[in-house]
C-alpha positions in Angstrom: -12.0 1.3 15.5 -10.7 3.0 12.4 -8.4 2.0 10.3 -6.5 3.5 6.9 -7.3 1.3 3.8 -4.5 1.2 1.4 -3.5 -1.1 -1.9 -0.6 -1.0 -4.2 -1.0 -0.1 -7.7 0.6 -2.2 -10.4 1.6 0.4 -13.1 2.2 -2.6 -15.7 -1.2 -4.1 -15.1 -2.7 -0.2 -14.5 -4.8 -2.0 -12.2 -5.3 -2.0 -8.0 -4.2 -5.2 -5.9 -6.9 -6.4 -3.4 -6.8 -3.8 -0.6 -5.5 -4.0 2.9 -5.8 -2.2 6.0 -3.6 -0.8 9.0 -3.3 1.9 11.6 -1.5 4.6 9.6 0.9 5.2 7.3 4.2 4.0 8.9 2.4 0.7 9.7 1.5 0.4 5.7 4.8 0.7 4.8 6.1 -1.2 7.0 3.9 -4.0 6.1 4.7 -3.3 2.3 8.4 -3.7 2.9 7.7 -7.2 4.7 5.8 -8.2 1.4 8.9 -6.9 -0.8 10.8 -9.8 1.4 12.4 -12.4 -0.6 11.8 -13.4 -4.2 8.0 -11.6 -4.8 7.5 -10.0 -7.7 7.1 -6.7 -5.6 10.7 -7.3 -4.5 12.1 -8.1 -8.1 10.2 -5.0 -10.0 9.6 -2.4 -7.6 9.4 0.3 -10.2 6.4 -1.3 -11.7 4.3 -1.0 -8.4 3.2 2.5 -6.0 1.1 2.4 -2.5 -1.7 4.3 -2.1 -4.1 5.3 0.4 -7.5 4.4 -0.6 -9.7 5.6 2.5 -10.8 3.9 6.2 -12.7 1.2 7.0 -14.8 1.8 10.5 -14.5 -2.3 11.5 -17.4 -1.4 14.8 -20.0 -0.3 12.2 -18.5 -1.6 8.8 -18.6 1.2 6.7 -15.7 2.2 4.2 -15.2 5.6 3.6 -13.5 7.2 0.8 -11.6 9.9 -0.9 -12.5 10.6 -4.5 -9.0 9.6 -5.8 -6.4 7.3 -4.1 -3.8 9.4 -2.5 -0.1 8.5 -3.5 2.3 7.4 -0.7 5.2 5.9 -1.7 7.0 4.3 -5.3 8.0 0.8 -4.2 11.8 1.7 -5.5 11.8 4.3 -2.1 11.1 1.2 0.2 13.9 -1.2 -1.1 16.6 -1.8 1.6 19.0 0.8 -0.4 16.0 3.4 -0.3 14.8 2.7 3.1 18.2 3.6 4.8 
């Protein structure tokens, strides 16, 4: 089965967390906003961090496909509980 790769950017760091995957976008985000839960640092800075999309991973023959550059999907600041109503 396919599935979306995506990772969030750390704009302070200018450098990718480790990747992770899920079935689409909605999913992504969803999972993003679970991470922002709590005290994490994604929930204390949002500003400093963006999701992107990075390509698909094919887990019945392994291979990871890709675009040439990450495609933006969301600032962390939309996903807050304020920006998510």
């Amino acid at each position: 089965m396919k599935q979306k790769m995506y990772a969030i950017q750390d704009i302070k760091s200018d450098s990718f967390n480790a990747p992770f995957c899920s079935q689409n976008e909605a999913t992504a985000l969803r999972t993003v906003r679970q991470a922002m839960q709590g005290e994490s640092l994604l929930s204390q800075y949002p500003e400093d961090y963006r999701l992107f999309e990075l390509g698909e991973y094919d887990d019945t023959r392994g291979n990871i496909t890709s675009e040439n550059e990450p495609k933006w999907i969301a600032n962390l600041t939309e996903l807050t509980t304020k920006g998510a109503e």
